[in-house]
C-alpha positions in Angstrom: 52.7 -13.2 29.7 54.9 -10.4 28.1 53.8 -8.8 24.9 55.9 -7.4 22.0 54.9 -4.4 20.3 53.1 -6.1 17.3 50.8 -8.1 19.7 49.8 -4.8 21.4 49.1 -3.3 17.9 46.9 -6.8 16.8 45.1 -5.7 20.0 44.2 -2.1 19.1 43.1 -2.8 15.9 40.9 -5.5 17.3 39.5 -3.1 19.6 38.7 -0.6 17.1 37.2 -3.0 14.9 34.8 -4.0 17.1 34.1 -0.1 18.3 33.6 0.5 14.8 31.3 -2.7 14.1 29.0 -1.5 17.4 28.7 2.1 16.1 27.5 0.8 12.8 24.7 -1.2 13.9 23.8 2.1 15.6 23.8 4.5 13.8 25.2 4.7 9.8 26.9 7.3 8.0 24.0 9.7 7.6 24.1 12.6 10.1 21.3 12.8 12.4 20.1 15.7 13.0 18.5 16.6 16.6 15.1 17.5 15.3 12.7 16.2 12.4 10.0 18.2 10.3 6.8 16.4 10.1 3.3 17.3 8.4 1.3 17.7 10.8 -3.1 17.7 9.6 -4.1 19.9 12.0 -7.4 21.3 10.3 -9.6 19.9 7.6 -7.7 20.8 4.3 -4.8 21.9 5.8 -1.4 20.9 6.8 1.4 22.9 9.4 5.1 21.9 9.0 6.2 21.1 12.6 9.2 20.7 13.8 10.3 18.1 17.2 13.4 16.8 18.6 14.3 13.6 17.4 14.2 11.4 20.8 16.8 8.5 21.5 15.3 5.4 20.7 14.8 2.3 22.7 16.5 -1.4 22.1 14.2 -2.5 20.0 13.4 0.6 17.9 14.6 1.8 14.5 15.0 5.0 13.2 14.0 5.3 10.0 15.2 8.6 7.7 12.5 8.8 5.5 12.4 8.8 1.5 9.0 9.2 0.5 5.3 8.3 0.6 2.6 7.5 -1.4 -0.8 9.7 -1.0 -3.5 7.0 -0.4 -7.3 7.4 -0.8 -7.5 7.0 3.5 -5.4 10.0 3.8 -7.7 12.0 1.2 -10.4 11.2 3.5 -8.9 12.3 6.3 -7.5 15.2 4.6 -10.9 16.2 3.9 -13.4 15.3 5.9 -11.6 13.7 9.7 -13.7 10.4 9.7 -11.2 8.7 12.4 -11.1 11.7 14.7 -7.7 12.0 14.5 -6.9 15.5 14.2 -3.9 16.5 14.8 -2.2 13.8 13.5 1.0 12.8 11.4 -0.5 11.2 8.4 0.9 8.7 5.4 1.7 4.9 5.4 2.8 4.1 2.1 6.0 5.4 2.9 9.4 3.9 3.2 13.1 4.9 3.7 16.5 4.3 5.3 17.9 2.5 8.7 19.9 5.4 10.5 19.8 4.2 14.0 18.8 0.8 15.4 18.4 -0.2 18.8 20.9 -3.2 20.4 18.1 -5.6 20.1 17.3 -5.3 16.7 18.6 -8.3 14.3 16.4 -9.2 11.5 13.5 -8.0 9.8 9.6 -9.6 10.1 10.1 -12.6 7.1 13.5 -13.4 8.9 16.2 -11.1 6.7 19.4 -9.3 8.6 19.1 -6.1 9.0 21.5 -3.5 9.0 21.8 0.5 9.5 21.5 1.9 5.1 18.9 -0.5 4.6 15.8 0.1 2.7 12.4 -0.5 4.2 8.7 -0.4 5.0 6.2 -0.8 7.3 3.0 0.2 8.6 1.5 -2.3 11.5 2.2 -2.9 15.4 1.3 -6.1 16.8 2.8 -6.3 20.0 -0.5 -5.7 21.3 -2.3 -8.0 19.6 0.0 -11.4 19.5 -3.2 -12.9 17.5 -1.8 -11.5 14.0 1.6 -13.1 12.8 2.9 -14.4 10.4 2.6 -17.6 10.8 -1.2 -17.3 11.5 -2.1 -16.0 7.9 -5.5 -17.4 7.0 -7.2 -16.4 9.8 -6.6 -12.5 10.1 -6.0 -9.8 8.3 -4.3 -6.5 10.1 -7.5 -4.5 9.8 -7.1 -4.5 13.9 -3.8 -3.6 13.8 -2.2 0.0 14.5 -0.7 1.7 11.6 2.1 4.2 11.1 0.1 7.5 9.4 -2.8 6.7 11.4 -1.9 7.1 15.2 -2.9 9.5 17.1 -0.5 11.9 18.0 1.9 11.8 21.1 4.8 13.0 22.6 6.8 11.4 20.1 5.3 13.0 17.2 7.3 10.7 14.6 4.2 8.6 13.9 3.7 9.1 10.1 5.7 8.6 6.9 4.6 12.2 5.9 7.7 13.5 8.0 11.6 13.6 7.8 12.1 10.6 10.0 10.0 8.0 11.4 10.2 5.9 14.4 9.6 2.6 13.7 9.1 0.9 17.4 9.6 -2.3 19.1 6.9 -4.9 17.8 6.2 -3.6 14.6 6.6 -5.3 11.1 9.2 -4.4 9.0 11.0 -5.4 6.1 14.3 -5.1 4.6 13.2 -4.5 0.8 16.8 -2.7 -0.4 16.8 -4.5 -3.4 13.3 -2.3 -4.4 13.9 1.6 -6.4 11.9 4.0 -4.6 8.9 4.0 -6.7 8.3 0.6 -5.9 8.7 0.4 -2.5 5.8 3.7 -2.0 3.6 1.3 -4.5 4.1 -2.1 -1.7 1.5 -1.2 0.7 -1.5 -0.5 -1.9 -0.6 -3.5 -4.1 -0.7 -5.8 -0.8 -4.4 -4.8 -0.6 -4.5 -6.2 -4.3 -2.7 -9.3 -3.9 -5.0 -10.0 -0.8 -8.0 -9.3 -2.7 -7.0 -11.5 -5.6 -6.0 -14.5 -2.8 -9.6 -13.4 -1.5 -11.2 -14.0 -5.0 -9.4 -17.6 -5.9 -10.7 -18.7 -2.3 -14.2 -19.0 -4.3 -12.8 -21.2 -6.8 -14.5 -19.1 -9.7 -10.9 -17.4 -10.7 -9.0 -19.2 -13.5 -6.0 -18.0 -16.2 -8.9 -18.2 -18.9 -11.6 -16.4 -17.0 -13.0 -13.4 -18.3 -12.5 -10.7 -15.5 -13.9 -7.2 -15.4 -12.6 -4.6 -13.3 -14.9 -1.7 -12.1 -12.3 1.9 -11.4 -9.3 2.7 -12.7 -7.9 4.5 -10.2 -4.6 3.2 -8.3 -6.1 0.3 -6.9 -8.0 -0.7 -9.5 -4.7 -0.4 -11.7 -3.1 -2.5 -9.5 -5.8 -5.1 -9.9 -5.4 -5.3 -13.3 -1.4 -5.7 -12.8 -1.9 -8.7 -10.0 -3.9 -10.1 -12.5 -2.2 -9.8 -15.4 1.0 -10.7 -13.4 -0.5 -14.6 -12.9 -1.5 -15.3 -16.0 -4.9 -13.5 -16.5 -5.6 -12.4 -19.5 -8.8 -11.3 -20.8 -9.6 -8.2 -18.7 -12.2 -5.6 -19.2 -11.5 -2.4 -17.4 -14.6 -0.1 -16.5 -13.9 3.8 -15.9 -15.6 7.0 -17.0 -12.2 8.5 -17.8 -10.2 8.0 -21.1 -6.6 8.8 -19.6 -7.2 6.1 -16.8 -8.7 3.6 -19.2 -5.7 4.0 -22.3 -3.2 3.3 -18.6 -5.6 0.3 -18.2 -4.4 -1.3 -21.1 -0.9 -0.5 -20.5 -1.2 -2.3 -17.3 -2.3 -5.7 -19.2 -6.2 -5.0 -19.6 -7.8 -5.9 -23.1 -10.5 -4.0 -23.7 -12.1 -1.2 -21.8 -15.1 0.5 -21.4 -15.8 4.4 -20.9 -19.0 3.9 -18.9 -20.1 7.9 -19.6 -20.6 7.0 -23.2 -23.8 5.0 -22.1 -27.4 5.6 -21.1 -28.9 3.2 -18.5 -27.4 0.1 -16.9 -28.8 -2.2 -19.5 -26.6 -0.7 -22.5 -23.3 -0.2 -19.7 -23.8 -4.2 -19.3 -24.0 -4.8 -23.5 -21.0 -2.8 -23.8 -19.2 -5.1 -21.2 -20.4 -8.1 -22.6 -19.4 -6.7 -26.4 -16.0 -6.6 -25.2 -16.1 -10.2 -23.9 -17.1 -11.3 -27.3 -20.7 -11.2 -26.3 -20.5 -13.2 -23.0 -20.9 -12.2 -19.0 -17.5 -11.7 -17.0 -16.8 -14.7 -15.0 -15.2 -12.9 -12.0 -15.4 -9.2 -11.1 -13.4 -6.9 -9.1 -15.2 -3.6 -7.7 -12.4 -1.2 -6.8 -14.7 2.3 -6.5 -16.5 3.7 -3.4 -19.3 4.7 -5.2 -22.8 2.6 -3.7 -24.4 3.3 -7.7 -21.2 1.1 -9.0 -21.4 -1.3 -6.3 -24.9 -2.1 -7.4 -24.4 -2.2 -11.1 -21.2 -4.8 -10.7 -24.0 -7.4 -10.5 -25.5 -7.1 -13.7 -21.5 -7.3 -15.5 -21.4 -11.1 -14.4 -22.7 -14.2 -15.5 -24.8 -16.8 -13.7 -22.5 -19.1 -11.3 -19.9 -16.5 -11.8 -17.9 -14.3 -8.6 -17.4 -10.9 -7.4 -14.9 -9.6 -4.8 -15.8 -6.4 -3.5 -12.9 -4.1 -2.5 -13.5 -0.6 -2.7 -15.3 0.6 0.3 -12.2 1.3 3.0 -15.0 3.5 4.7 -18.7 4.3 5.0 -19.6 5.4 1.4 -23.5 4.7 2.0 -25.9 2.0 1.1 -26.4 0.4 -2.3 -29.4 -0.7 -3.9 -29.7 -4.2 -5.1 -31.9 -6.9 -5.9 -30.9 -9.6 -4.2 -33.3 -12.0 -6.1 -32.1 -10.7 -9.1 -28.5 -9.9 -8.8 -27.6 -12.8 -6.2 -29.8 -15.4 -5.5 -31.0 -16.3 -9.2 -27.8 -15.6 -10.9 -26.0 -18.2 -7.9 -23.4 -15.4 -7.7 -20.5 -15.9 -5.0 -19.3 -13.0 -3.5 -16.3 -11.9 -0.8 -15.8 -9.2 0.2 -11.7 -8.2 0.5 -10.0 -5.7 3.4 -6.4 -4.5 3.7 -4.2 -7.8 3.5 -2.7 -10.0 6.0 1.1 -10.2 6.8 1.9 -13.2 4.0 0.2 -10.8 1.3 1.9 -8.2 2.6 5.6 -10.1 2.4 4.6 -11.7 -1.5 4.0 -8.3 -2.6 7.3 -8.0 -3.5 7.6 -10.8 -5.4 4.6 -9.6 -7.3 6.2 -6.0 -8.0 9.3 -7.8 -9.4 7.0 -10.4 -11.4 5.2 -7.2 -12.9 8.2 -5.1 -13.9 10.3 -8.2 -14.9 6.8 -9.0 -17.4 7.1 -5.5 -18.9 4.3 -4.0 -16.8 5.1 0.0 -16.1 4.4 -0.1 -12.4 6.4 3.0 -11.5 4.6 4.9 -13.8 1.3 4.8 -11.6 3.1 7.3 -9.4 2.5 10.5 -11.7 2.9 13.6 -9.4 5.8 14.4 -6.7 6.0 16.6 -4.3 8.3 17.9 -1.2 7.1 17.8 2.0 6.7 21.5 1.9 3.6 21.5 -0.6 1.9 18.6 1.4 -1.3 21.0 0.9 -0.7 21.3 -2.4 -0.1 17.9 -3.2 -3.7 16.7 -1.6 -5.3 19.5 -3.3 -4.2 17.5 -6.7 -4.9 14.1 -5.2 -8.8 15.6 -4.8 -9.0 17.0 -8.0 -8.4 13.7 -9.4 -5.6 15.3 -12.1 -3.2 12.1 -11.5 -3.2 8.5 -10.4 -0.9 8.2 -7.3 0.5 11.2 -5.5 3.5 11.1 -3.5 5.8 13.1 -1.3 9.3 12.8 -2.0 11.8 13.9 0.4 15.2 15.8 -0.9 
């Protein structure tokens, strides 16, 4: 069949179309360099920029150029002390950041959503090794089991941590297209997941009602985040417990009621009168323990009222034994307790509902996120996150 000159030209551009439609889904308008810096821990207390080549990824693997990353109470541990035996290692797992490169394989996201090289995401498990955990199997397991991006040990990859330039995010891993998140909340989705799972954790009990009267032991970020989940469905009368001022005034920006300072009282017998003064002279119904202190652990009991509930959260390692009665504290008082750790992938995906609920309410989420730093003063910013002088910490790349 003979072709004129404007068929051959409807050809071309065809061609070129789809050349141009193949590039894009592998790599996006951001230049890649060859080689990524990454933080690498490799000594207690201290951090060495490295730099590796960035490798070519396989079909089913993203590259991910990396935005930033929130500083969470895991890494501070490890920072300081090495508990997993991980050293050397790539640390971080709040993080998130951009699609650069995706393999030819990769369509949509882990909830089902196209995705696309300049989209915004996050992640943090691999399951392709455990085909127990999915998420359609969301009652059953949490991800505590899983792998995690910031806590693998280190290989000949090296991209293994969102405390780095880029990250490779690899075949049968989660991940989620969460573009239409700022950057502030998409650092703050991993540690509110662990709230919205403790909070599913803590209506499971059937105790947990829009008129209970919660208290909610730590004001640190998770704590803070507790207060927000709550506040976000409905809960209202919420006592918040810390032993410092600047974390209790945030507190009540974050939808808490009435708080209590607990270094402004002797013994555990006035500490429980000052909670119950702030409930109008009754017991909390429900409590949430978000510190890793064993002494706090063991004074929660006394907060809550006969029949009532607790959810313990804040021990995401070995923080030592507690002393309790369990005559006393359990048994008489009929109190129903659960214990809450990490999330599972459903809590993980709703999060993001919750963090538009929460600002859409009013709530000053981004503002938990009080000191950044570049990836250069990684040491630096630790050294702040141990000396307590903020909420949450996070590295922001340029």
């Amino acid at each position: 069949m003979a072709m004129n000159s404007n068929d051959i030209e409807a050809i071309v551009k065809q061609v070129l179309s789809n050349m141009k439609t193949e590039a894009g889904h592998s790599a996006g308008s951001v230049s890649i360099p060859k080689t990524a810096k990454v933080a690498m821990l490799t000594g207690l207390e201290h951090y060495d920029i490295k730099e590796y080549p960035i490798p070519e990824i396989g079909d089913d693997d993203i590259l991910v150029k990396v935005e930033g990353c929130g500083i969470c109470g895991t890494d501070a541990h490890e920072f300081k002390r090495d508990p997993f035996g991980l050293i050397p290692v790539v640390l971080g797992h709040e993080g998130t950041g951009e699609i650069v490169k995706m393999g030819k394989n990769v369509k949509k996201d882990s909830a089902g959503k196209p995705l696309a090289v300049g989209d915004k995401v996050v992640t943090c498990m691999i399951f392709k090794d455990n085909p127990d955990i999915t998420m359609f199997d969301l009652n059953k397991q949490n991800v505590g089991g899983a792998d995690v991006y910031g806590l693998l040990p280190d290989d000949d990859i090296h991209l293994n941590g969102w405390f780095a330039d880029y990250l490779i995010i690899r075949g049968g891993s989660t991940v989620f297209n969460v573009s239409d998140l700022d950057l502030d909340l998409r650092i703050l989705i991993e540690p509110s997941a662990v709230l919205i799972h403790a909070v599913e954790r803590a209506k499971s009990v059937g105790i947990l009602r829009f008129n209970s009267r919660v208290v909610v032991q730590g004001c640190g970020p998770i704590g803070l985040l507790c207060i927000a989940v709550l506040r976000t469905l409905g809960v209202e009368n919420i006592v918040a417990v810390d032993g410092e001022d600047k974390r209790l005034a945030f507190a009540k920006e974050m939808g808490a009621t009435k708080s209590v300072n607990f270094k402004n009282h002797k013994g555990i017998e006035e500490l429980t009168n000052a909670v119950s003064d702030a409930f109008g002279g009754y017991l909390a119904d429900f409590a949430f323990q978000c510190t890793g202190s064993p002494i706090a652990h063991a004074n929660i009991y006394k907060f809550i009222r006969n029949g009532g509930g607790l959810c313990e959260l804040g021990f995401f390692i070995n923080g030592g034994d507690a002393t309790i009665n369990p005559h006393f504290d359990i048994c008489a008082k009929e109190i129903t307790t659960v214990g809450s750790w990490v999330y599972t992938l459903r809590d993980y995906a709703t999060t993001f509902d919750f963090l538009k609920r929460a600002k859409g309410i009013g709530l000053p989420i981004e503002k938990l996120i009080t000191h950044r730093f570049p990836l250069s003063q990684i040491n630096e910013a630790h050294q702040t996150n141990l000396k307590m002088e903020g909420l949450k910490i996070a590295i922001i790349n340029e």
